[in-house]
BAGU-162645 format. One record per residue (C-alpha): residue number from 1; residue in one letter; chain; x, y, z. Coordinates in steps of 0.1 Angstrom, whole numbers, plus 5000, padded with zeros to 4 digits. Example, Ala and Ser with C-alpha at 12.3 -4.5 7.8 and 13.67 -1.06 7.14 Angstrom:
(node 1; "A"; "A"; (5123; 4955; 5078))
(node 2; "S"; "A"; (5137; 4989; 5071))
***
This chain:
(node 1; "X"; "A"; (5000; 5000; 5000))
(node 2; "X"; "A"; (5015; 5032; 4993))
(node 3; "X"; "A"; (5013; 5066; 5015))
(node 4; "X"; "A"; (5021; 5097; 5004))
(node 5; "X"; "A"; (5031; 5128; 5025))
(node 6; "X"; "A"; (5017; 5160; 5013))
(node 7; "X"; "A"; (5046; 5177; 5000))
(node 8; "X"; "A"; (5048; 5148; 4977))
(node 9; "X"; "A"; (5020; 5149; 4958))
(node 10; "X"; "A"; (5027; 5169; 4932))
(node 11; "X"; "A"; (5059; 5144; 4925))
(node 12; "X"; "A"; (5039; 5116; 4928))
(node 13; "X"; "A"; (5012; 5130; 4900))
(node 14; "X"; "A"; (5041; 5139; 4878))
(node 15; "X"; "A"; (5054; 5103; 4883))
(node 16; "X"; "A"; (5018; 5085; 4876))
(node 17; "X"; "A"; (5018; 5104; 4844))
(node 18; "X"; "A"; (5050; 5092; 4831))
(node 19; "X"; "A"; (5041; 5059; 4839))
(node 20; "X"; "A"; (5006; 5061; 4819))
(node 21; "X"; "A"; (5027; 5072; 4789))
(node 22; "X"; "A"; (5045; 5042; 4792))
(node 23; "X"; "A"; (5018; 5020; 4798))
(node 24; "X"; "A"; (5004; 5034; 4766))
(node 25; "X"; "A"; (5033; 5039; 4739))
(node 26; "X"; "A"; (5030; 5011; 4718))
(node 27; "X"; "A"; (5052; 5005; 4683))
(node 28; "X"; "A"; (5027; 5024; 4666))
(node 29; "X"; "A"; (5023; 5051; 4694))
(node 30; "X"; "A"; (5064; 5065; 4708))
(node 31; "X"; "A"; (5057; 5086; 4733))
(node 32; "X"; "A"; (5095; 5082; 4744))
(node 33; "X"; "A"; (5100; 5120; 4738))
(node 34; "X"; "A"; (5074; 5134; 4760))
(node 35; "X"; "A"; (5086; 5110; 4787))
(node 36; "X"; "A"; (5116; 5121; 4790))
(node 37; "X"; "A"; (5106; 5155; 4791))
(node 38; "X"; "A"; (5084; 5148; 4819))
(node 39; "X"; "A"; (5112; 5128; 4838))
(node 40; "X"; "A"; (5134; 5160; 4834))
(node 41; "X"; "A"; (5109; 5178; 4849))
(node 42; "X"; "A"; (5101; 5150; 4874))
(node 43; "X"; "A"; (5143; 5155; 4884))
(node 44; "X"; "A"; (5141; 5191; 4888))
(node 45; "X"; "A"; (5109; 5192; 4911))
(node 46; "X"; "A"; (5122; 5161; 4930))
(node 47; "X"; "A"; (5156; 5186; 4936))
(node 48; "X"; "A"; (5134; 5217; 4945))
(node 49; "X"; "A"; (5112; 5201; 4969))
(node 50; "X"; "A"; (5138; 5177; 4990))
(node 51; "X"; "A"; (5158; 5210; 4988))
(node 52; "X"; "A"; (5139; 5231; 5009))
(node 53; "X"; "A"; (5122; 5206; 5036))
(node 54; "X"; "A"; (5117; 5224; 5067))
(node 55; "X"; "A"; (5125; 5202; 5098))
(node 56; "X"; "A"; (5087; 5191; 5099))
(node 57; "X"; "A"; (5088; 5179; 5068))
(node 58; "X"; "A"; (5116; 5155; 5078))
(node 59; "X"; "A"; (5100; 5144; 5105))
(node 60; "X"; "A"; (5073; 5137; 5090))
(node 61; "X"; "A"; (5097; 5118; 5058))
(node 62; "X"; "A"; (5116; 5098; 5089))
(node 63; "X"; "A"; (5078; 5085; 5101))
(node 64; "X"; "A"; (5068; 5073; 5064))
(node 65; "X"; "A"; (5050; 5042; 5072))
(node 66; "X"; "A"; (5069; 5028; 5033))
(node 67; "X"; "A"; (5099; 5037; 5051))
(node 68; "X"; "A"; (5125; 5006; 5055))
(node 69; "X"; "A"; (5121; 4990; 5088))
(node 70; "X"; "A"; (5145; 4970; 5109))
(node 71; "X"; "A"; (5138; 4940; 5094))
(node 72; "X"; "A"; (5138; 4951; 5055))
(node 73; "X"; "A"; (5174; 4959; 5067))
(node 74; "X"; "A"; (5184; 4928; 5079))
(node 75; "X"; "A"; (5165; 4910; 5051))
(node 76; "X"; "A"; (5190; 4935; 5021))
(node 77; "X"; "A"; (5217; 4936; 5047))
(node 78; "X"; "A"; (5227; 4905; 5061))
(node 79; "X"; "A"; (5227; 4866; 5055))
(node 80; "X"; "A"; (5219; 4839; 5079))
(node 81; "X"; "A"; (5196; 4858; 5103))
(node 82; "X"; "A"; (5186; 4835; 5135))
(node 83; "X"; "A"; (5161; 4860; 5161))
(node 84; "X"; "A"; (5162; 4854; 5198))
(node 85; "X"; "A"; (5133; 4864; 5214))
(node 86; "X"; "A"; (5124; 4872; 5253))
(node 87; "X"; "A"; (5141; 4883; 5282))
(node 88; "X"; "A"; (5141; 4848; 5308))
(node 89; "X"; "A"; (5124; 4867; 5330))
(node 90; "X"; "A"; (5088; 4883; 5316))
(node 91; "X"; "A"; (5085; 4882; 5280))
(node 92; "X"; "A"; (5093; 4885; 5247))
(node 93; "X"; "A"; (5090; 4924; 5229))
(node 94; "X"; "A"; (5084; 4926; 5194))
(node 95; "X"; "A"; (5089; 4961; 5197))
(node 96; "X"; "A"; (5126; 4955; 5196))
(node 97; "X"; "A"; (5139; 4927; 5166))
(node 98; "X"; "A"; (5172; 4911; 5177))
(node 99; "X"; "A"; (5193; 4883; 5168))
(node 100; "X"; "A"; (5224; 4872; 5149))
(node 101; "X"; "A"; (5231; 4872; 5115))
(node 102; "X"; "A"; (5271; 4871; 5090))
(node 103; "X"; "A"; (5277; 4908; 5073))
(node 104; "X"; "A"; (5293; 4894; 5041))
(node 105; "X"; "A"; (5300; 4861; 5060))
(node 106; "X"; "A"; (5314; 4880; 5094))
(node 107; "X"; "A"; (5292; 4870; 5126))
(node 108; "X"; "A"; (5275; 4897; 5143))
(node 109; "X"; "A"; (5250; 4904; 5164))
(node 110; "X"; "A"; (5217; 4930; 5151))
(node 111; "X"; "A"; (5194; 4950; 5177))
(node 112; "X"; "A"; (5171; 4972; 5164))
(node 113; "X"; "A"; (5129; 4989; 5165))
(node 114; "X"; "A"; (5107; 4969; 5149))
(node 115; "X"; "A"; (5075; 4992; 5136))
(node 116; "X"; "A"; (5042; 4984; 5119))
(node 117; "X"; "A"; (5030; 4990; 5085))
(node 118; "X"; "A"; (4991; 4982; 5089))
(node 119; "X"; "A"; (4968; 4987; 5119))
(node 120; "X"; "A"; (4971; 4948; 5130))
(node 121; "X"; "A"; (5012; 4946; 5126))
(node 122; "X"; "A"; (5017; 4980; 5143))
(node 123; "X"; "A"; (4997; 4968; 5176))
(node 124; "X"; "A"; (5016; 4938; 5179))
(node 125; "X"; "A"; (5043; 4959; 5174))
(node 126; "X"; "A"; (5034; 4983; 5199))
(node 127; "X"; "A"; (5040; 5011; 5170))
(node 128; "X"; "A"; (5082; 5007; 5182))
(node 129; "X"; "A"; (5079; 5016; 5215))
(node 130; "X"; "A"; (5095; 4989; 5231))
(node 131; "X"; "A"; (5087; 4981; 5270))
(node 132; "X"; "A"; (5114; 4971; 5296))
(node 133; "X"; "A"; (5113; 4931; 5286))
(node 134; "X"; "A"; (5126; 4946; 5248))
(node 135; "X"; "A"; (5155; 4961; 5265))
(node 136; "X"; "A"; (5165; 4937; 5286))
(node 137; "X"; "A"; (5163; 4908; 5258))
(node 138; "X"; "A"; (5187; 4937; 5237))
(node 139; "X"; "A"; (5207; 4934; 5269))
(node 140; "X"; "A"; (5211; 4897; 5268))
(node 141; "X"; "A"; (5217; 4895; 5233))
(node 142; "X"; "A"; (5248; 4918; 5238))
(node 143; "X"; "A"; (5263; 4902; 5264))
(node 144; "X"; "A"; (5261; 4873; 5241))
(node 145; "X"; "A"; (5280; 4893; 5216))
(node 146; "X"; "A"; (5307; 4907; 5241))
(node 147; "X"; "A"; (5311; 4872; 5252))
(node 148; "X"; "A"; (5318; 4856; 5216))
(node 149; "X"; "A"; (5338; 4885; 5200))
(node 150; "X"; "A"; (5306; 4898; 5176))
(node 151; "X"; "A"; (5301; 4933; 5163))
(node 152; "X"; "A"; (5275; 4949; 5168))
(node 153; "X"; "A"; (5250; 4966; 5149))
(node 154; "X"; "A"; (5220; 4987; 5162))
(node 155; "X"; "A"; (5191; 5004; 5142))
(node 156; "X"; "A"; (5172; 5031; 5159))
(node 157; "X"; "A"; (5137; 5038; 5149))
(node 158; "X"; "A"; (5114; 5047; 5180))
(node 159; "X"; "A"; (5092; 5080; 5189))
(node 160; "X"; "A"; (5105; 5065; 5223))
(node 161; "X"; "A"; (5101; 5044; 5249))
(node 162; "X"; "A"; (5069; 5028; 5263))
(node 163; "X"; "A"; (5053; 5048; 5288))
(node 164; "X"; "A"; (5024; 5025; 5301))
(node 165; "X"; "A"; (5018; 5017; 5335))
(node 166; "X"; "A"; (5029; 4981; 5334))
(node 167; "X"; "A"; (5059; 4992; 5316))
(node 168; "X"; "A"; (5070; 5013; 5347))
(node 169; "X"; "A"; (5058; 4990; 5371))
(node 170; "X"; "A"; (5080; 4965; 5354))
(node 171; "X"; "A"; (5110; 4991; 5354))
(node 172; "X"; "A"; (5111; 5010; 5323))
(node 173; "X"; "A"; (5136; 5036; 5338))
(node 174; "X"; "A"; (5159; 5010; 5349))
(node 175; "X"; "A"; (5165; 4989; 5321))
(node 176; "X"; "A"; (5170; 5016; 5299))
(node 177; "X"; "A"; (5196; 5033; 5324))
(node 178; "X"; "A"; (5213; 4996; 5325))
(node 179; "X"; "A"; (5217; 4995; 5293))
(node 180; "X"; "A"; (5231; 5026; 5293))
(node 181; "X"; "A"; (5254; 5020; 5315))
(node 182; "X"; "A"; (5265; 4982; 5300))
(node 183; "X"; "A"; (5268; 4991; 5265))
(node 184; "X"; "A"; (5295; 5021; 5277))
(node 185; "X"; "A"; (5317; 4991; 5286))
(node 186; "X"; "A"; (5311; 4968; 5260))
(node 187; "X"; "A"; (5340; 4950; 5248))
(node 188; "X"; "A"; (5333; 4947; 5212))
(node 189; "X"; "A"; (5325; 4971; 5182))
(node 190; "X"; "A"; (5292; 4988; 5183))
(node 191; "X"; "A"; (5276; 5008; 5155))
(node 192; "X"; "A"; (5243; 5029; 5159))
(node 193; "X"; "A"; (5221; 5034; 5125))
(node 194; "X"; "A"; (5193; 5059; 5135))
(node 195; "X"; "A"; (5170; 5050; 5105))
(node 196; "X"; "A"; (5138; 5068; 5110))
(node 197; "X"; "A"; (5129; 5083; 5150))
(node 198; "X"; "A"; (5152; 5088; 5175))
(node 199; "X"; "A"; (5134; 5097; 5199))
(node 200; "X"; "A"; (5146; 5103; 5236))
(node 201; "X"; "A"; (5158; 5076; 5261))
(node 202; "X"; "A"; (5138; 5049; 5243))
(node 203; "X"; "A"; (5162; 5053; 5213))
(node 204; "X"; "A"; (5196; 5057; 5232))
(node 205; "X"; "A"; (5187; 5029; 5252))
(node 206; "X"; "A"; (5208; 5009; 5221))
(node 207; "X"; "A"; (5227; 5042; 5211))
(node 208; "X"; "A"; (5256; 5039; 5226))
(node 209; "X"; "A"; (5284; 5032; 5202))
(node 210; "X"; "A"; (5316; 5035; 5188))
(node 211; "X"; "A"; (5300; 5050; 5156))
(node 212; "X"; "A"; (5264; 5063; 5158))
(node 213; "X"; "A"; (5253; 5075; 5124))
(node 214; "X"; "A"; (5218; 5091; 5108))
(node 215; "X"; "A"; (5201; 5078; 5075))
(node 216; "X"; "A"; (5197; 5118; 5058))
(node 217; "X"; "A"; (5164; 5121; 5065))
(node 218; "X"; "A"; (5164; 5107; 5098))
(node 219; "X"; "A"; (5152; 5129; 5129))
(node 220; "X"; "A"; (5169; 5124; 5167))
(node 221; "X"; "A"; (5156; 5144; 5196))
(node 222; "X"; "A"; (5150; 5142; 5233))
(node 223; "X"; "A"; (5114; 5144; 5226))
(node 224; "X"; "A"; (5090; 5143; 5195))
(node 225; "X"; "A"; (5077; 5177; 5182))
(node 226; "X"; "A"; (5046; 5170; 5193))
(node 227; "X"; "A"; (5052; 5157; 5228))
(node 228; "X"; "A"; (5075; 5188; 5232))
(node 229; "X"; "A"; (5045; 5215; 5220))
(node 230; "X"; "A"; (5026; 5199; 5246))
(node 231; "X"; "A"; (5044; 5202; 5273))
(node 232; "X"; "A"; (5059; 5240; 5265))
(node 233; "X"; "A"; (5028; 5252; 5255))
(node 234; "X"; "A"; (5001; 5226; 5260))
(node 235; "X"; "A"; (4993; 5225; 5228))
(node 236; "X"; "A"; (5006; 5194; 5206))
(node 237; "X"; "A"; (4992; 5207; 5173))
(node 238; "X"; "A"; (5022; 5229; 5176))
(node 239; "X"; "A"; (5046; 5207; 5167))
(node 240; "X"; "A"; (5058; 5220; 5134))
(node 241; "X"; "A"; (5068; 5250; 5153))
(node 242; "X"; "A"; (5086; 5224; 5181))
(node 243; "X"; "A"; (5105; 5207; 5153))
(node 244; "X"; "A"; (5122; 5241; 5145))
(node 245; "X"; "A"; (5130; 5247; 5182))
(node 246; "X"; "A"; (5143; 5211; 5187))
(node 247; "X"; "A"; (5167; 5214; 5154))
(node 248; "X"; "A"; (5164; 5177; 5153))
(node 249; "X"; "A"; (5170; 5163; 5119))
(node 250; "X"; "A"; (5209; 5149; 5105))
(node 251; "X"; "A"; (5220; 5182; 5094))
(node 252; "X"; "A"; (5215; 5199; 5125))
(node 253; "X"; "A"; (5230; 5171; 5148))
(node 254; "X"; "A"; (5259; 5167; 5125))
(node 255; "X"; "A"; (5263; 5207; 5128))
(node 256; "X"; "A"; (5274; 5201; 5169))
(node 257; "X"; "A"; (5303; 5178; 5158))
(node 258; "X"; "A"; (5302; 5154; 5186))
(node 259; "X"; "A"; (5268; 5135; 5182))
(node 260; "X"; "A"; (5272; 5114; 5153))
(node 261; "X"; "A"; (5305; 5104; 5130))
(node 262; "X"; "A"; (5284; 5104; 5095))
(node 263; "X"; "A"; (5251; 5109; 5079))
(node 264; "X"; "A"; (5241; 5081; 5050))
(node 265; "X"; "A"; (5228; 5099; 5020))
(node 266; "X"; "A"; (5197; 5082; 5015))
(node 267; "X"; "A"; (5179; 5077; 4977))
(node 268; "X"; "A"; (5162; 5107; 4956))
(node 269; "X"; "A"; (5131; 5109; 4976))
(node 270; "X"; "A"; (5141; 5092; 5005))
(node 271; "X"; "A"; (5147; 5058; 5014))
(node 272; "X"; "A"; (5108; 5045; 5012))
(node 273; "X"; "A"; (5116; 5055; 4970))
(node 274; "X"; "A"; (5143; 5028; 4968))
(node 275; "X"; "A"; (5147; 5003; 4997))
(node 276; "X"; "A"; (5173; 4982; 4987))
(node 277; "X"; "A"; (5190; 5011; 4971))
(node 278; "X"; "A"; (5188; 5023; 5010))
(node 279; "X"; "A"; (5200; 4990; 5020))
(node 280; "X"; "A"; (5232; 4993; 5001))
(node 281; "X"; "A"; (5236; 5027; 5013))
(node 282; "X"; "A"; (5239; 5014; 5045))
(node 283; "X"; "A"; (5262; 4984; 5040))
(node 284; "X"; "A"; (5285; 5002; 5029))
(node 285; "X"; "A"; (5289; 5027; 5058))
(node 286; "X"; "A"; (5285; 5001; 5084))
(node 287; "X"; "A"; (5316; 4978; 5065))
(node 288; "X"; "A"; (5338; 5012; 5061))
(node 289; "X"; "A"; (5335; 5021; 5100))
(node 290; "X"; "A"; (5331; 4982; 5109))
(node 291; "X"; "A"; (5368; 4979; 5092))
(node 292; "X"; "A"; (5379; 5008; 5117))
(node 293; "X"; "A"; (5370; 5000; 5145))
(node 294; "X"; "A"; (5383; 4962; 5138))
(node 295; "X"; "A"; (5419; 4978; 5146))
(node 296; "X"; "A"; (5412; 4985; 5182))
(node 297; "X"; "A"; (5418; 4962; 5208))
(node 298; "X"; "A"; (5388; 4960; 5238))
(node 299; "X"; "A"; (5402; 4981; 5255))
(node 300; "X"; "A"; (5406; 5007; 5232))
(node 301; "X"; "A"; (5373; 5006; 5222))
(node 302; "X"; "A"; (5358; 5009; 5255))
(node 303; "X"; "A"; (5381; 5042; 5257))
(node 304; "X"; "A"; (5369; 5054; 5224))
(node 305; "X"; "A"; (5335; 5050; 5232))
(node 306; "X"; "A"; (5336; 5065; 5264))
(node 307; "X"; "A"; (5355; 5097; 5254))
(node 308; "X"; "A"; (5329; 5100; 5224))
(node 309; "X"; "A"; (5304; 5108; 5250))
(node 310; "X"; "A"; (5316; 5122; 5273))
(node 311; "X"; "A"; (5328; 5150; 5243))
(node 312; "X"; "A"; (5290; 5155; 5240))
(node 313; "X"; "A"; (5290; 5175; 5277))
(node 314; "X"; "A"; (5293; 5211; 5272))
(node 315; "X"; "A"; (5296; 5233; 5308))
(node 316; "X"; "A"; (5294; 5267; 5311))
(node 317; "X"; "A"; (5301; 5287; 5339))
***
């Protein structure tokens, strides 16, 4: 099923036209030059409207429910994908996909939201918010990692975490702060994707790398636009104005030079245009800062990571 975003729909009319012309040109009937007309003109609006997205707008592109998930990831990414589910103490989250998979034949271990593309899928996947049980089985499957030498790779999609009652009951604040404070001290390489949402705790909860990087039109923020209108001016319809305020999409994080170590460009249109195009866009930056970080020892990386964030502290007196 396909969604499209307001901004878009004068692309996507343009588009459905060049694809009737197609449909239509027969050997009798070469309508080849007016296509490519149109598909010049298609290039050029494509470049003017991507051009000048104001920071709701990529929010907005970073929630596309076409958007690539966790899981289309894994399936263009990786080989050999084995899940693990549950946490041996509660229950299993599908909130939060993880497992173990072979990045070109190398062993590693994945972590990463899970979201929903229709009504029943994005229940069962609580929408990516994952509860205290997804954290702790993220928890589990990185100390199984640590303890077998495996990479790491996390993919961060979430407006944030949980925040039902049975999720705090169960200790929402505390398995998020433990696996804040394991993942520091991880022995192995760990590399952050945020794909789509980053939002607050919920994402950095399995954020803590080595290298944390943003798909372009990916969005990262201690709060969503809308739960931050709400709260500075009761009023959540505000969030447009928020997203300005929060200066939360990859450009803006980037522009703090501490935060992230690269942005992935994603395909003309974003990455719900051309998913396995996304895919390899991807693969490649994880291998290129996988390969770095393969020339650390443990300790080292530890080091690296810690002085990574703690670089992110600004004090003023």
């Amino acid at each position: 099923m396909h969604y499209y975003l307001d901004f878009e729909k004068p692309l996507v009319e343009l588009e459905q036209k060049i694809r009737e012309l197609r449909d239509y040109s027969t050997a009798n009937v070469d309508f080849s030059s007016d296509i490519r007309k149109l598909e010049k003109k298609a290039t050029k609006l494509r470049e003017e409207i991507f051009s000048k997205l104001t920071r709701w707008q990529r929010t907005q592109l970073a929630r596309h429910q076409n958007r690539p998930y966790t899981l289309d990831y894994i399936e263009h990414i990786f080989t050999d994908w084995f899940e693990v589910h549950g946490d041996r103490n509660f229950r299993d989250d599908p909130a939060l996909v993880c497992g173990f998979a072979r990045l070109d034949g190398e062993p590693c271990a994945i972590i990463g939201h899970q979201k929903g593309r229709d009504t029943k899928e994005k229940v069962h996947r609580n929408f990516g918010m994952p509860n205290p049980e997804g954290y702790r089985k993220a928890l589990r499957v990185m100390k199984m990692a640590e303890q077998f030498g495996l990479p790491i790779f996390t993919f961060v999609d979430t407006p944030g975490a949980f925040p039902g009652i049975g999720a705090e009951e169960r200790g929402q604040a505390e398995a998020i702060a433990r696996n804040l404070r394991e993942m520091a001290g991880l022995r192995v390489p760990v590399i952050v994707t945020v794909t789509g949402e980053g939002g607050s705790g919920g994402a950095l909860a399995i954020a803590v790398g080595n290298r944390v990087m943003m798909m372009q039109y990916s969005v990262y923020a201690v709060i969503s636009p809308e739960g931050c209108a709400a709260i500075l001016w009761s009023d959540g319809s505000r969030g447009p104005e928020a997203a300005e305020a929060l200066k939360l999409t990859s450009t803006d994080i980037d522009a703090l030079g501490c935060v992230i170590d690269d942005i992935i460009p994603e395909p003309p249109g974003g990455a719900h245009t051309d998913p396995v195009a996304a895919a390899a866009s991807v693969k490649q930056y994880l291998k290129k800062h996988l390969e770095e970080l393969k020339q650390l020892s443990p300790d080292e990386l530890v080091e690296q990571r810690y002085q990574k964030f703690r670089a992110m502290t600004r004090v003023k007196e």
